[in-house]
C-alpha positions as CSV (number, residue, x, y, z in Angstrom):
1,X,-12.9,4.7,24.1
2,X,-9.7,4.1,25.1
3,X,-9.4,3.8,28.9
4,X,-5.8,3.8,29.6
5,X,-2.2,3.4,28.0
6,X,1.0,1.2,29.2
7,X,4.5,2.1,28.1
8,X,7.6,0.6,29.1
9,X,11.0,1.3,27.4
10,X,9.6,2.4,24.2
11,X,12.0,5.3,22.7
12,X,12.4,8.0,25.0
13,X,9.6,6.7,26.9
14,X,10.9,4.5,30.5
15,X,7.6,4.0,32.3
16,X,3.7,5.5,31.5
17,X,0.9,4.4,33.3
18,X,-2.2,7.1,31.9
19,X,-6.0,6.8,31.7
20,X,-7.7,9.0,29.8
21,X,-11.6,10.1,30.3
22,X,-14.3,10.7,27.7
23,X,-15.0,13.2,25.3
24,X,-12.0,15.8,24.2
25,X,-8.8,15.0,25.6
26,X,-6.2,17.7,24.7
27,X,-2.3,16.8,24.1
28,X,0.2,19.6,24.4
29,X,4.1,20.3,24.6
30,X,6.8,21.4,23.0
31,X,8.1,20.9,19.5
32,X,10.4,17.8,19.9
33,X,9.1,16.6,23.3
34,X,7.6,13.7,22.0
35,X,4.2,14.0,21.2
36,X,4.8,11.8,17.8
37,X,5.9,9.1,20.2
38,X,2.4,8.4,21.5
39,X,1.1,8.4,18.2
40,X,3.8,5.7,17.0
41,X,3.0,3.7,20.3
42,X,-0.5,3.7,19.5
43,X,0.4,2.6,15.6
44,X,2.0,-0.8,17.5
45,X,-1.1,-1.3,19.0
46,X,-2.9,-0.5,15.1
47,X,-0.1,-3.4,13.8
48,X,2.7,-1.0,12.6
49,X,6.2,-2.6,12.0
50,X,8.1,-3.3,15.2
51,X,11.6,-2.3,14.7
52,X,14.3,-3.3,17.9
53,X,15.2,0.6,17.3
54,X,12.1,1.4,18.8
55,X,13.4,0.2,22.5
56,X,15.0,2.1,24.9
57,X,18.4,2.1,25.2
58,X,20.1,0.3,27.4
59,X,15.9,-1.9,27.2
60,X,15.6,-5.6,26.7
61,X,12.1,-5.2,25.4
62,X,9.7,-2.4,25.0
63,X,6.1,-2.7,25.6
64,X,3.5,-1.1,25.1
65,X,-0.8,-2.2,26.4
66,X,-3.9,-0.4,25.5
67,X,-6.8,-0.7,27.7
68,X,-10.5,-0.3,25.2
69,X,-13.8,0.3,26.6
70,X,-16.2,-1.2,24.0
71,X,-20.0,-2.3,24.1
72,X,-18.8,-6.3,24.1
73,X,-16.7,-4.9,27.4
74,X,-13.2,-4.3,28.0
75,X,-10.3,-5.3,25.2
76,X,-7.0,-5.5,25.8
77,X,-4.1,-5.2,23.0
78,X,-0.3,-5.5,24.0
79,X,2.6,-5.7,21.5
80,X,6.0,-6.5,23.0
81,X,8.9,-5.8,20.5
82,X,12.4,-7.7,21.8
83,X,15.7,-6.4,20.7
84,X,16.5,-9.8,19.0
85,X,14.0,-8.3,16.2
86,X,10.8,-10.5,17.7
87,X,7.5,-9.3,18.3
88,X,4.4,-10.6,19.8
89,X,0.9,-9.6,19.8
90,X,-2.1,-9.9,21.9
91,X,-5.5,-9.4,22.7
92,X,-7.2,-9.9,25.8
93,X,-4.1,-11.5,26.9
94,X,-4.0,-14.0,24.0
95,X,-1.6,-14.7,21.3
96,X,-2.8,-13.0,18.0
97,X,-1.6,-12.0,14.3
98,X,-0.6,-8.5,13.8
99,X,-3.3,-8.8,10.6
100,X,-5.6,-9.5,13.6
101,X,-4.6,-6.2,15.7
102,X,-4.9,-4.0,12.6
103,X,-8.4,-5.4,11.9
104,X,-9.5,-4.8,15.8
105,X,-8.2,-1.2,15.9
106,X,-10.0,-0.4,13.0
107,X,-13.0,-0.5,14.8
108,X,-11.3,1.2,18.3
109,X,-9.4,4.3,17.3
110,X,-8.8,6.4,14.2
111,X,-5.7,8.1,13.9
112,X,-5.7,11.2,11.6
113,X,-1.9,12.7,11.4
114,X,-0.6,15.5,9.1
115,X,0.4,13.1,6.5
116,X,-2.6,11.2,6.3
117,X,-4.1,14.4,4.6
118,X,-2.8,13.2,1.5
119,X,-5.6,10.5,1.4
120,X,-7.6,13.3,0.5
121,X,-6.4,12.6,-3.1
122,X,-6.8,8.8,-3.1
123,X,-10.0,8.0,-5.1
124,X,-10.5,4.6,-2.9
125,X,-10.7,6.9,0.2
126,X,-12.9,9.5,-1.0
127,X,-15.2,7.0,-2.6
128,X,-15.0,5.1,0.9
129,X,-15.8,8.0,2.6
130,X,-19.0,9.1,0.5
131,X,-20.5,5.0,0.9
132,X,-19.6,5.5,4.7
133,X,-21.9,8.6,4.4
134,X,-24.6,6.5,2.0
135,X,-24.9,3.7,4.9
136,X,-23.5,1.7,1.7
137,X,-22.1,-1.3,4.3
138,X,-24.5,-3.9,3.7
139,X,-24.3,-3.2,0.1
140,X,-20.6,-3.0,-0.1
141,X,-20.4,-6.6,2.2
142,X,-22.8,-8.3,-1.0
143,X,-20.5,-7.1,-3.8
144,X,-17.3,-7.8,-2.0
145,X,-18.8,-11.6,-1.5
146,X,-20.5,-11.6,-5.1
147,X,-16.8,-10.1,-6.5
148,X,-14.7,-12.7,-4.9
149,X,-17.1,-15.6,-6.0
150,X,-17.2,-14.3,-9.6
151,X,-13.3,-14.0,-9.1
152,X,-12.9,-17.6,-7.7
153,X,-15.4,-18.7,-10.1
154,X,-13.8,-17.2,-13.5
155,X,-10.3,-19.0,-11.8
156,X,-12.2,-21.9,-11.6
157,X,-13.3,-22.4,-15.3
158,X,-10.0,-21.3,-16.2
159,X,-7.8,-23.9,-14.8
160,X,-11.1,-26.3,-16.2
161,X,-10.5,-25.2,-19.4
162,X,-6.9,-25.5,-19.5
163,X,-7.4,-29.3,-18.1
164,X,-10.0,-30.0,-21.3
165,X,-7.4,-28.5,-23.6
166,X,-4.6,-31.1,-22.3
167,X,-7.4,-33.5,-22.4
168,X,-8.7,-33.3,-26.1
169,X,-4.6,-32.9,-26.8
170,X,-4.0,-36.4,-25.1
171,X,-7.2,-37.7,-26.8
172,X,-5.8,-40.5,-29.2
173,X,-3.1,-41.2,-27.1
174,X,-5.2,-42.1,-24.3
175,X,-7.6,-43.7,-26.3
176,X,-4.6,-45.7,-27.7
177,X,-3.3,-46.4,-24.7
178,X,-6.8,-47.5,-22.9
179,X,-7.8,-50.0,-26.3
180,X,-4.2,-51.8,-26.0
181,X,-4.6,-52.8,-22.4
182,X,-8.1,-53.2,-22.6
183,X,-7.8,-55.9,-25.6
184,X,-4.9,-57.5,-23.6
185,X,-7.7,-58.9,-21.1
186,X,-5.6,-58.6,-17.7
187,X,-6.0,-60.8,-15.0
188,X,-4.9,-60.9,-11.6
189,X,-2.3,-63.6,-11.3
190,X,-1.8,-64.2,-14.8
191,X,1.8,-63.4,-15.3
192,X,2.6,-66.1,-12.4
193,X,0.5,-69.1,-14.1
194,X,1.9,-68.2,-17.8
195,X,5.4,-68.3,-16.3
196,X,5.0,-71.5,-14.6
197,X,3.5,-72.9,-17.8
198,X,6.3,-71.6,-19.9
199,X,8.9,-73.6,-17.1
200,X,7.3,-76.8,-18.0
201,X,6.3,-76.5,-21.7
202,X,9.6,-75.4,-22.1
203,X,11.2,-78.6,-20.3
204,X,8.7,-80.6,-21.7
205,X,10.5,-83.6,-23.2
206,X,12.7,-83.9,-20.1
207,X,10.0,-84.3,-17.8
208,X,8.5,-86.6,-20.2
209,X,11.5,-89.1,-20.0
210,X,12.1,-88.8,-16.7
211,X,8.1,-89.5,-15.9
212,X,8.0,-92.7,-17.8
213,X,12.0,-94.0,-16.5
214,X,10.0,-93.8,-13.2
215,X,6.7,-95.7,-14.0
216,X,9.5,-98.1,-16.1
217,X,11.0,-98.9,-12.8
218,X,7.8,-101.0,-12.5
219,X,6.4,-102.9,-15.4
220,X,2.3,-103.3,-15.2
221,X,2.7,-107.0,-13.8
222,X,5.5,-105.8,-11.0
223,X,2.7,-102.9,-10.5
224,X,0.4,-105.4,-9.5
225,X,2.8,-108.4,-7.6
226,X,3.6,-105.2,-5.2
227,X,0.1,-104.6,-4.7
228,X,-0.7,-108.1,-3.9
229,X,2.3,-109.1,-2.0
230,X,1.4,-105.6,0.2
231,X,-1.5,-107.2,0.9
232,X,-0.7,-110.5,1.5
233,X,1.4,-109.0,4.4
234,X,-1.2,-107.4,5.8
235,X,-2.8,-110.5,6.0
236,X,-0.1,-112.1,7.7
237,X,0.4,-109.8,10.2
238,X,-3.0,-109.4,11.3
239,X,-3.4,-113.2,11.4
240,X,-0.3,-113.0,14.2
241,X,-1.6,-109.8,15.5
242,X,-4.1,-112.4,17.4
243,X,-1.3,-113.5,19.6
244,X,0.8,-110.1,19.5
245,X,-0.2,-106.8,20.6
246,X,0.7,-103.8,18.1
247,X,0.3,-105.8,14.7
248,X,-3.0,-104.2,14.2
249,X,-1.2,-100.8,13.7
250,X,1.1,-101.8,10.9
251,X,-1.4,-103.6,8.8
252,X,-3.2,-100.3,8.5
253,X,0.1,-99.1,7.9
254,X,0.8,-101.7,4.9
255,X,-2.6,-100.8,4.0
256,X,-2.1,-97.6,3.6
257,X,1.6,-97.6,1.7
258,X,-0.2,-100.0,-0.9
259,X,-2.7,-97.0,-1.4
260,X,0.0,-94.3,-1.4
261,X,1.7,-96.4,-4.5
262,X,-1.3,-96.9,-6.6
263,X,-2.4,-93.6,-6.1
264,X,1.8,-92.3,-6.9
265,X,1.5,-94.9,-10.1
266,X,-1.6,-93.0,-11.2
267,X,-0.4,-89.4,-11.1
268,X,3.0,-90.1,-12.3
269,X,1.0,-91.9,-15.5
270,X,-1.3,-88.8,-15.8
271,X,1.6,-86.3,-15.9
272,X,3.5,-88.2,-18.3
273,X,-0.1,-87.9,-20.4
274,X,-0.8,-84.5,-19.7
275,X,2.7,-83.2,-20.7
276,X,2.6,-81.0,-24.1
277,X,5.8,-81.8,-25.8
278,X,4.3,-80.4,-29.0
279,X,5.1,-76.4,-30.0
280,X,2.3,-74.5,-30.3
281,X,1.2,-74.6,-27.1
282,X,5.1,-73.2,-25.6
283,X,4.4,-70.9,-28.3
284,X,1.2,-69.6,-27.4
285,X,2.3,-69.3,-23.9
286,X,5.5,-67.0,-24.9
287,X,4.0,-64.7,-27.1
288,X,1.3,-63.8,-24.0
289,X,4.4,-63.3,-21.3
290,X,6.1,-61.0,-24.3
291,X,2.6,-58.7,-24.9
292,X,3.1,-58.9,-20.8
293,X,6.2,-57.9,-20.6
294,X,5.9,-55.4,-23.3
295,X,3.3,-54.0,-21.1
296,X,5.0,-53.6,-18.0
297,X,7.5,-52.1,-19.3
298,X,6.0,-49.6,-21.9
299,X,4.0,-48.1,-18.6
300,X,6.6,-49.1,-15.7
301,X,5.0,-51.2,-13.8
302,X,5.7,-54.4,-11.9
303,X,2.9,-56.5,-12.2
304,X,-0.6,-57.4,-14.0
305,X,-2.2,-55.3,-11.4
306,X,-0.5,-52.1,-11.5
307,X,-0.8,-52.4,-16.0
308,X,-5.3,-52.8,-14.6
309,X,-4.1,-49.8,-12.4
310,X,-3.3,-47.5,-15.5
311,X,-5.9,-48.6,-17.6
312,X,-8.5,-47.1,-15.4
313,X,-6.2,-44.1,-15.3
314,X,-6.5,-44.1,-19.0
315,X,-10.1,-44.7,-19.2
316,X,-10.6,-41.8,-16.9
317,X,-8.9,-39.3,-18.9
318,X,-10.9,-41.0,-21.7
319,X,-14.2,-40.3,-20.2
320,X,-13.2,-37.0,-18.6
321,X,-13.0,-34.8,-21.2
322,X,-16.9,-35.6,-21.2
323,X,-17.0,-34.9,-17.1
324,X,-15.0,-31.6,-18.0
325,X,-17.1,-30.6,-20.9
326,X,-20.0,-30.5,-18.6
327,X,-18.2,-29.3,-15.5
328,X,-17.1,-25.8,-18.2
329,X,-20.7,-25.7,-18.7
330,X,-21.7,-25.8,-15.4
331,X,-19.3,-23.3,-14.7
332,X,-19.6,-20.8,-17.1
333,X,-23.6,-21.0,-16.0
334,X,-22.6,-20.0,-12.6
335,X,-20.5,-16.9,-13.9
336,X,-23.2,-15.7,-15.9
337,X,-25.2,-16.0,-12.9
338,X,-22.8,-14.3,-11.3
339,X,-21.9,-11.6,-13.2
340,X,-25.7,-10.7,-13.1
341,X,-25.8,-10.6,-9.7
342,X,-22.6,-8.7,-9.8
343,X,-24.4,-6.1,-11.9
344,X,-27.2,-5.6,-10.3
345,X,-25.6,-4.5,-7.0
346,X,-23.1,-2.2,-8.9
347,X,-26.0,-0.6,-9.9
348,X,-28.1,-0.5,-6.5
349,X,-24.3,0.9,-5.6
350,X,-24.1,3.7,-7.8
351,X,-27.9,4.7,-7.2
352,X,-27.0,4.9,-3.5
353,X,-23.5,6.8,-4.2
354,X,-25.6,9.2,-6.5
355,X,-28.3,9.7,-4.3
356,X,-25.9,10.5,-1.1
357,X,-23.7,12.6,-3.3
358,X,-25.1,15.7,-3.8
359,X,-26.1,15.9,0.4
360,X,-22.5,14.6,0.9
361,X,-21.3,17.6,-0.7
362,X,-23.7,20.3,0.6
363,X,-22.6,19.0,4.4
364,X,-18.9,19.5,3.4
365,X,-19.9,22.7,1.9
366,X,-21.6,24.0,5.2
367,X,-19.0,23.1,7.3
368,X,-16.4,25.0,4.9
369,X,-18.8,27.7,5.1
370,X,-18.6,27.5,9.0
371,X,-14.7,27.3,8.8
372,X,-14.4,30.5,6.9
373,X,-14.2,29.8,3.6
374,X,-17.9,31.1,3.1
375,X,-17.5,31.2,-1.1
376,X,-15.6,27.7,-1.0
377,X,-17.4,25.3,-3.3
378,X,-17.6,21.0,-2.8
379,X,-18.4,18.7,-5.5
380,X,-18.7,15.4,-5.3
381,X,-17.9,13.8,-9.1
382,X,-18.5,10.2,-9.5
383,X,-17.1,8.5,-12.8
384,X,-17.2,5.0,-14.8
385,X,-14.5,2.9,-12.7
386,X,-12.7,-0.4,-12.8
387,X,-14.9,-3.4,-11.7
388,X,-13.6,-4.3,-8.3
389,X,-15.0,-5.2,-4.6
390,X,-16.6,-2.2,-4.3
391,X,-18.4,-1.6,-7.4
392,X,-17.9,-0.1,-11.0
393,X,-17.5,3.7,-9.6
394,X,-14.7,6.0,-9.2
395,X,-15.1,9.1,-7.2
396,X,-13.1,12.6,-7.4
397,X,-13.5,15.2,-4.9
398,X,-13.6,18.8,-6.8
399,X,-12.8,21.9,-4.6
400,X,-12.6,25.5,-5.2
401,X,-12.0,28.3,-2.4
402,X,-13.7,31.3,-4.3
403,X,-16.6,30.7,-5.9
404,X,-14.9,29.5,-9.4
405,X,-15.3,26.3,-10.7
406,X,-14.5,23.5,-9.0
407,X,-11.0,21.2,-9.7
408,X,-9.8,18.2,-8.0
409,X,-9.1,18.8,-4.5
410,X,-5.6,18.0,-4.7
411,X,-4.4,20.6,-7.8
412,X,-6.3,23.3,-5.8
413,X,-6.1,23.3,-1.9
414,X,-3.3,25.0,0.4
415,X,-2.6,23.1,3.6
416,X,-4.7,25.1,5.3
417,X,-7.3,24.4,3.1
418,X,-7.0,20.5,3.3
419,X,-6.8,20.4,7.3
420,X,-10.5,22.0,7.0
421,X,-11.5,19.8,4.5
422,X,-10.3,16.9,6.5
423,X,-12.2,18.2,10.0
424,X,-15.2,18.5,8.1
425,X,-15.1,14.7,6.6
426,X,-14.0,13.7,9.9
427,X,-17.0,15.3,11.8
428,X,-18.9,13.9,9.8
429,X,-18.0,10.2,9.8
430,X,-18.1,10.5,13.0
431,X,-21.5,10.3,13.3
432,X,-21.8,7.7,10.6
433,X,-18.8,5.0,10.9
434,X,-19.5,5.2,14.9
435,X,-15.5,4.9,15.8
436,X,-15.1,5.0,19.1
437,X,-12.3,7.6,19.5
438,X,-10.7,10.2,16.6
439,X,-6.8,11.2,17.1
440,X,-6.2,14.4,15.4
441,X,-2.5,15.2,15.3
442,X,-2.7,18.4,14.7
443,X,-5.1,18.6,11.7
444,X,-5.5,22.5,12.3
445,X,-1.9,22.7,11.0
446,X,-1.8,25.6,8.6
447,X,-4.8,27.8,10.2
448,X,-5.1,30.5,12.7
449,X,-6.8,33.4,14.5
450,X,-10.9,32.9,14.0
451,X,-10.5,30.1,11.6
452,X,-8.7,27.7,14.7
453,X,-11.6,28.9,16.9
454,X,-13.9,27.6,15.0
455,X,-12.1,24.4,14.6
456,X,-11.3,23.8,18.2
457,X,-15.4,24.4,18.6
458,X,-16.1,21.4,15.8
459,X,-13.8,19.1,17.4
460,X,-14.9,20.1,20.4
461,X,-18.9,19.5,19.7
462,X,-17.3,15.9,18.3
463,X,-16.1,15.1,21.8
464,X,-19.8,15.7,23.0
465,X,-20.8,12.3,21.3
466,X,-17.4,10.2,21.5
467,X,-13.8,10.4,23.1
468,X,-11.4,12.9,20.6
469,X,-8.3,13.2,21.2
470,X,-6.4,16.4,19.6
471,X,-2.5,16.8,19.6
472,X,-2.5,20.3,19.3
473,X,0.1,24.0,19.2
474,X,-3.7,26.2,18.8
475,X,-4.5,27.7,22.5
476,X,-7.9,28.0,20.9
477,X,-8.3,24.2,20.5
478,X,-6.6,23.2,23.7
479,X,-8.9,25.3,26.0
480,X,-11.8,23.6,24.7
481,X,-11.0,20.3,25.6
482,X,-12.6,18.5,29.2
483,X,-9.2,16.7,30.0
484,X,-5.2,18.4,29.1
485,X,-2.3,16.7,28.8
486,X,1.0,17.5,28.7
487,X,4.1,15.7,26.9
488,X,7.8,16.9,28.0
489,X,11.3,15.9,27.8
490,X,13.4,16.3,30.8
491,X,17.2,15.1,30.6
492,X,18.3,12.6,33.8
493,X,21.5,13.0,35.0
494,X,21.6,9.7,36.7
495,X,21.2,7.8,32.9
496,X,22.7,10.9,30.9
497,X,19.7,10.5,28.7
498,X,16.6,12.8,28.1
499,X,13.1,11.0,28.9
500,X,9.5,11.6,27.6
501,X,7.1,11.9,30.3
502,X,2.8,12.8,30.0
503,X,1.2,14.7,33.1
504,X,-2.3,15.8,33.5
505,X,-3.1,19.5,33.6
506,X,-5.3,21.0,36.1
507,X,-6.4,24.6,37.4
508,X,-3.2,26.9,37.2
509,X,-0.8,24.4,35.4
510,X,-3.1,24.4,32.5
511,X,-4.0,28.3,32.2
512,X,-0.4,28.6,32.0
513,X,0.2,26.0,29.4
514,X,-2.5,27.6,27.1
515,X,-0.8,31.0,27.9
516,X,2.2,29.5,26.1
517,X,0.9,28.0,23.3
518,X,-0.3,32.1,23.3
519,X,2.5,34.1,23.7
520,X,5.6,31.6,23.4
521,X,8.1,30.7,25.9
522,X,7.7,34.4,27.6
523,X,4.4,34.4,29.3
524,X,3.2,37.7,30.1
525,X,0.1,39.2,32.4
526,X,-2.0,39.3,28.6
527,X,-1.4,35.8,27.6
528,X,-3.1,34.2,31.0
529,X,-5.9,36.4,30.8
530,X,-6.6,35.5,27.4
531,X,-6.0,32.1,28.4
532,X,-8.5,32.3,30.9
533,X,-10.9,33.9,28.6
534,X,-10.3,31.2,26.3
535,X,-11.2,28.7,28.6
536,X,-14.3,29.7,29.2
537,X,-15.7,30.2,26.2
């Protein structure tokens, strides 16, 4: 229920601090006084657009806090609109989504306005309203998950398809691409050795010359007389280094120059061996750094590993048209699977809806009946629909007011007509969607005399079970209710602007309030003892 309601600069509204008790809380006052303010203060809390021209003139900010009793304990919403065009949301004091403050009122407060008569002609709520009635929740929870699956799903094999499509299109080229690089054998480090080896091939007769002017510098003999003579100083000057200290040391030293040459004399000779001044081998090396090259640059990339890189890319899109082929399969299995399940509930669904429909209708019916419209007939017509969340059913709600055969409720029904229509669906979802609190904003628009009696005593039995709040102009309703309220406008001097206040009404304030909504403006002797009468009926 809600337990109280915070204002602050919102419209015509400066300051309202209210709490409000259980059962039927009556709202009263004037055309133009501002009733429809509450009710668009209320839509904040429900997630309504906030618009800057909602605050106060004069008004920084506008606020408005709704105060929820519920069986997990008390909830808190708050919506603060700023005249920069900003808006914040909360509940329980912390930051939230507006998506999130429509989805928690949906399970606090109802509101039911003039207007929202109209959805009496929308097949999604009338076909809501009869599964509400069906105890269809648990049903309509499975097809909504199964739908969205199958929806997913069919998205699924859909963008798989379209993949194995560009696949088997891209099939030779891929394969092309995949059996040129494989056949090139890459290697890591490759392109470096081949380009060193193509330096030297290249200069190969140079580096031949120049290797054997060096090894000419020394004929064989000369080779050998350095060698001996090396070592015939070594002898020399270890023979002194008995008398001197430090001749030791550069014997080794001799030593070890006369095995630096030998071993400079046999690499130079090898190199001059090992140097390919012949062709074919230059030209071997060329045409593998111009299939490289080629490479590189056919599938931009800078080196042997990023060409190994793209073959695995090819061979992937090789072997995935395979991996797609079975993932379709796969797929498509699931859908199948799907769709059966899909199936099956729509028709659990439509067993349910047929079952419920014909009680649906005699309920409605008896309350019509109750209302005054005792030859009024209510059909309840359900039709092959689109597949959708919520089934494979369509539902239309046929009416007629005297006996004759029934047409759709929105060709055939006067206003007055529809606001009894409405009161009955609502009385009865009240007992099975378990809302908290109903605001009816003056759903006995239209009706009058007996009629809004009867009316005020059906909204009044409602407010026996759960808090109902009723913005009303019928004395008849209003005296029913255990708690009145009255909105006015009273213009301030001081500001030169009219505010919107609410008051409570109690003993003689509200016997004289029902006597206007009797007899107008001009309260006579008659209207307050019908009022009184009224009020204790």
């Amino acid at each position: 229920m809600l337990r109280s309601l915070h204002i602050r600069n919102y419209i015509l509204i400066d300051s309202l601090d209210i709490n409000f008790p259980e059962g039927l809380v009556i709202i009263t006052g004037q055309t133009g006084a501002g009733k429809s303010i509450l009710l668009g203060a209320l839509g904040l809390l429900a997630g309504d657009k906030a618009d800057p021209s909602l605050i106060s003139e004069g008004a920084e900010s506008c606020v408005v806090e709704g105060e929820f009793d519920t069986p997990d304990g008390l909830r808190i919403i708050r919506r603060v609109i700023y005249s920069s065009g900003r808006s914040r949301s909360f509940i329980d004091d912390c930051p939230a989504q507006v998506q999130e403050l429509a989805a928690l009122s949906e399970t606090l407060f109802d509101i039911h306005s003039q207007h929202r008569s109209l959805l009496l002609t929308d097949s999604a709520f009338q076909l809501s309203l009869l599964d509400h009635y069906a105890g269809n929740d648990s049903l309509l929870e499975e097809c909504g998950k199964v739908w969205r699956e199958l929806g997913a799903s069919r998205r699924e094999l859909l963008q798989a398809q379209e993949e194995l499509r560009r696949n088997k299109a891209e099939a030779d080229y891929n394969e092309a691409q995949f059996s040129e690089l494989d056949a090139a054998r890459l290697r890591t480090g490759e392109l470096q050795e081949l380009e060193e080896d193509q330096q030297a091939l290249a200069n190969a007769e140079e580096i031949r010359e120049s290797l054997t002017r060096a090894l000419g510098c020394f004929s064989p003999a000369e080779q050998q007389g350095v060698a001996e003579s090396l070592k015939e100083a070594r002898r020399s000057i270890e023979h002194a280094g008995r008398y001197l200290n430090g001749m030791k040391e550069l014997g080794d030293r001799l030593e070890s120059a006369r095995i630096e040459l030998e071993d400079i004399f046999s690499e130079v000779e090898s190199y001059a061996e090992r140097t390919d001044v012949s062709g074919e081998r230059l030209a071997a090396v060329e045409e593998r750094l111009s299939l490289l090259y080629r490479l590189l640059h056919k599938h931009g990339c800078n080196d042997i590993e990023g060409l190994i890189e793209a073959k695995d890319r090819f061979a992937k899109a090789v072997n995935g048209t395979e991996e797609l082929e079975e993932r379709c399969e796969a797929v498509s299995s699931r859908i199948k699977s799907l769709e059966s399940e899909y199936s099956d509930i729509c028709s659990r669904l439509h067993k349910a809806r047929e079952q419920a429909a014909g009680s649906f209708a005699s309920a409605v019916e008896g309350h019509l009946h109750f209302l005054e419209l005792e030859r009024s007939s209510f059909v309840v017509e359900l039709q092959p629909g689109q597949a959708g969340p919520v089934g494979t059913d369509s539902v239309r709600f046929l009416f007629s007011s005297d006996g004759t055969r029934p047409t759709d409720v929105a060709k055939c029904a006067s206003g007055g007509e529809i606001s009894r229509i409405m009161l009955s669906l609502k009385a009865m979802m009240a007992k099975f969607k378990g809302m908290p609190t109903l605001i009816f904003d003056e759903i006995d628009s239209g009706v009058s005399g007996s009629v809004a009696d009867k009316m005020g005593q059906m909204i009044c039995e409602m407010g026996t079970t759960m808090q109902v709040f009723s913005i009303t102009h019928l004395p008849q309703v209003a005296a029913k209710g255990n708690a009145h309220y009255l909105v006015s406008k009273q213009y301030k001097p001081e500001s030169g602007r009219s505010s919107t206040g609410v008051s409570l009404l109690e003993g003689e304030d509200r016997v004289l309030e029902i006597a206007r909504l009797l007899s107008g403006e001009n309260i006579s002797p008659e209207a307050i003892a019908n009022a009184r009468a009224l009020m204790k009926n």
